[in-house]
C-alpha positions in Angstrom: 0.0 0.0 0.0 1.7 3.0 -0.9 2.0 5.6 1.9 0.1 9.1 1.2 2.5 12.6 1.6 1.2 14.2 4.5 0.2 18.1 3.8 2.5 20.6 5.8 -0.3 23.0 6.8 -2.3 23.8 10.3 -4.6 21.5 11.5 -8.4 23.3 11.7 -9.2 20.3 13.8 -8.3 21.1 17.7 -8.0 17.6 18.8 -6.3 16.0 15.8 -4.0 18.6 16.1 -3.6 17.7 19.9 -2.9 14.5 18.8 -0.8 15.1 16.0 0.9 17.7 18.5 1.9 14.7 21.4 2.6 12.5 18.7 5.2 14.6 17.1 6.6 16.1 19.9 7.7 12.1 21.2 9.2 12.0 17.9 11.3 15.3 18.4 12.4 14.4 21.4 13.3 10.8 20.4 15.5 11.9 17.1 17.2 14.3 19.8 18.0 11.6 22.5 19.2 8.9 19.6 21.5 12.1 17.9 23.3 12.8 21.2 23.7 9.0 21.9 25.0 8.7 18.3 26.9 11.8 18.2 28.0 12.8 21.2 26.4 16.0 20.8 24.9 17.8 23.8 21.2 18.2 22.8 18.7 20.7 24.0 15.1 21.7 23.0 12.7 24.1 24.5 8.9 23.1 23.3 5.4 25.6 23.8 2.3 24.3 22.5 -0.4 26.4 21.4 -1.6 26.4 24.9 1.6 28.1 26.0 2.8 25.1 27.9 6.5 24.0 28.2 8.4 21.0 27.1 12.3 20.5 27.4 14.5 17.7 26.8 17.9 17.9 27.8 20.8 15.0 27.3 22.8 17.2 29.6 23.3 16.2 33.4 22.8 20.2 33.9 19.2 20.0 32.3 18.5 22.9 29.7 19.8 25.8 31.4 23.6 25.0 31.4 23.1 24.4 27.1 21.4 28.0 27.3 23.9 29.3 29.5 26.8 27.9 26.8 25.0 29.0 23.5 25.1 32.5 25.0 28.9 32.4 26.0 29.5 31.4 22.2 27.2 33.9 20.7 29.2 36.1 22.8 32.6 35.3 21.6 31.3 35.2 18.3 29.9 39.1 18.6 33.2 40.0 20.2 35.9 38.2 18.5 39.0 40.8 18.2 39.8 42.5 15.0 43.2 40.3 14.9 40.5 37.0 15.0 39.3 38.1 12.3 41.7 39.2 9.7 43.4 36.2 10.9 40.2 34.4 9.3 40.4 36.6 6.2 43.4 36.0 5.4 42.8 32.1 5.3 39.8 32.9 3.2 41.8 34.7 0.4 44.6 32.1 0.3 42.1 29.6 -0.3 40.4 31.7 -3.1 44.0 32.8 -4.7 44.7 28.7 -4.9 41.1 28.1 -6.1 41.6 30.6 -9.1 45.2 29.3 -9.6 44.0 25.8 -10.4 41.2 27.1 -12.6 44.1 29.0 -14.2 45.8 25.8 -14.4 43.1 23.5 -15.9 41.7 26.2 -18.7 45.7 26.7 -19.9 45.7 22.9 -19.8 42.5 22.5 -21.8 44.3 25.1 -24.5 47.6 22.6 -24.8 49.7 24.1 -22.7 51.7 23.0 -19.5 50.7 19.3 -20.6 54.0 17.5 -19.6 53.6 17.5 -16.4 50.4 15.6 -16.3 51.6 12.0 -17.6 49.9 9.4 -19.2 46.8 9.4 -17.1 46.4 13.3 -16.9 46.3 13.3 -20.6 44.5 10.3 -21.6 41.5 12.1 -19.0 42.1 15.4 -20.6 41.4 13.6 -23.7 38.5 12.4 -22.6 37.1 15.5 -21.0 37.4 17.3 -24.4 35.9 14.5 -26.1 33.3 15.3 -23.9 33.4 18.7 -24.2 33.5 18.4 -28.4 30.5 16.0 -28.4 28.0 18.6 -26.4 29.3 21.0 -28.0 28.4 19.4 -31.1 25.1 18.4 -30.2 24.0 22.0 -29.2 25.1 23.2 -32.6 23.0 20.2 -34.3 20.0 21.0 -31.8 20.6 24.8 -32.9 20.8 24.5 -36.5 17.5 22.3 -36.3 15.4 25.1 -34.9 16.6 27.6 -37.4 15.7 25.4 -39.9 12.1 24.7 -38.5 12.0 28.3 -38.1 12.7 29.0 -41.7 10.4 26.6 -43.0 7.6 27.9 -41.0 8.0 31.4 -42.6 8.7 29.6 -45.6 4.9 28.4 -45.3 3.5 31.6 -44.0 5.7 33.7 -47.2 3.6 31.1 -49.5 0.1 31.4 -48.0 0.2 34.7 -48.5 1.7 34.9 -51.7 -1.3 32.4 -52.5 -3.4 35.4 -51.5 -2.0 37.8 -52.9 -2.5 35.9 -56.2 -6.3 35.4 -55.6 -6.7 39.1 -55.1 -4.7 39.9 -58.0 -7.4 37.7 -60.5 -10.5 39.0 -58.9 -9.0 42.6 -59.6 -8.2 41.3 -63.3 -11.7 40.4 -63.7 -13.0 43.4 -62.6 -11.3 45.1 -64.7 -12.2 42.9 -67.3 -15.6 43.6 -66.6 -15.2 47.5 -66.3 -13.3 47.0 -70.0 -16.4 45.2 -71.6 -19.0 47.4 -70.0 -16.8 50.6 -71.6 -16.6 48.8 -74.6 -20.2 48.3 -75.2 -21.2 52.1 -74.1 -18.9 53.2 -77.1 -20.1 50.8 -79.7 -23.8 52.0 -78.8 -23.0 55.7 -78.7 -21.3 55.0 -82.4 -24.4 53.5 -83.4 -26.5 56.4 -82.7 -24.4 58.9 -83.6 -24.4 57.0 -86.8 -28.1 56.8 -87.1 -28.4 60.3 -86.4 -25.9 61.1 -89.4 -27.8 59.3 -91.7 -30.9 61.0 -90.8 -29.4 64.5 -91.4 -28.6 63.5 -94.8 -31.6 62.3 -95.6 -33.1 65.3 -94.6 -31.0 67.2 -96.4 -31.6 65.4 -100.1 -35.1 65.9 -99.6 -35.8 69.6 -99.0 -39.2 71.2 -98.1 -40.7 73.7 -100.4 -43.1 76.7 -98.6 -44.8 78.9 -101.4 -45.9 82.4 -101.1 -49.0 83.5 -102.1 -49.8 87.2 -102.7 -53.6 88.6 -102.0 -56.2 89.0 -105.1 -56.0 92.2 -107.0 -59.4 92.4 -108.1 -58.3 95.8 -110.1 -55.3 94.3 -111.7 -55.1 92.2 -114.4 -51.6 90.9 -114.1 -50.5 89.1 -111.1 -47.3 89.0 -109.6 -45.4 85.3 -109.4 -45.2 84.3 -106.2 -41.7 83.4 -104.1 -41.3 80.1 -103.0 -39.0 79.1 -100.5 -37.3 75.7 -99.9 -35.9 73.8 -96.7 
């Protein structure tokens, strides 16, 4: 049966997290009693529970209060530690970082092929072997690398096309409306020939036939002769 993780969070419950509270606390106290047994270490834990009662364990034959009484001496000590003390512990700290970068020093001129005999067989043939290594991730990134560009390429590749695909489409529809526009121009011409045509042919007609309009002059009734008339044409 496989054992469910318990949830690290407050109880809501007040007596399962009595419970839980006794149950745990045995525990603490336990892990301290087998760690000083173990150890040697001298143990001490000061314990309130929610109802601010006290619990203490103590592996020391003093009980609690001598462990309390040394923590503070240290902390002490530690607050008031001389200014000698401490450049003392300085110093130590920057020889170890001087030797730290000098072997770094040492490795990277190594890995460039230099100060190589004095490694012997065995330095070299794992210096080898490191940039072998080094070589083969080295290569892989670049593969993985050069694999995404491509993707990436041939996705705008495919986006370049579908909208040259568009573009196209567009481009006919506008063709055929001007196709369209052409026809429809070329119709209204041809039937404003046509009637300019018939019109011209009208006039001429007109014009071979002409209209006559006579004149007529009033009865003389004293004269004998009468005058000839005008006529006009149209």
């Amino acid at each position: 049966m496989v054992r469910r993780k318990t949830v690290i969070e407050r109880i809501e419950d007040t007596t399962s997290r009595q419970v839980t509270f006794f149950k745990r606390k045995g525990g603490l106290f336990k892990k301290a009693r087998e760690l000083g047994v173990l150890c040697d270490a001298q143990v001490g834990i000061l314990l309130f529970s929610n109802t601010g009662r006290l619990y203490e364990y103590s592996n020391s034959t003093s009980g609690v209060n001598s462990i309390i009484e040394r923590y503070q001496k240290v902390k002490e000590g530690q607050q008031f530690m001389s200014a000698s003390a401490e450049a003392k512990l300085w110093k130590v700290e920057a020889n170890r970082l001087r030797q730290q970068l000098h072997n770094l020093q040492e490795d990277h001129r190594q890995l460039l092929g230099q100060n190589l005999p004095g490694l012997g067989l065995e330095g070299l043939k794992d210096l080898e072997n490191q940039l072998e290594t080094s070589i083969h991730n080295i290569r892989l990134t670049k593969d993985q690398l050069m694999i995404d560009e491509i993707e990436e390429l041939n996705k705008k590749e495919s986006l370049v096309h579908q909208e040259n695909t568009e573009l196209y489409k567009k481009l006919n529809i506008i063709r055929r409306q001007n196709l369209d526009l052409q026809n429809k121009l070329n119709g209204q011409v041809e039937v404003n020939e046509t009637i300019t045509s018939s019109s011209s042919q009208y006039n001429i007609a007109a014009r071979a036939d002409p209209v006559c309009l006579q004149v007529s002059h009033p009865h003389h009734a004293e004269r004998d002769e009468q005058p000839e008339s005008p006529t006009l044409c149209l």
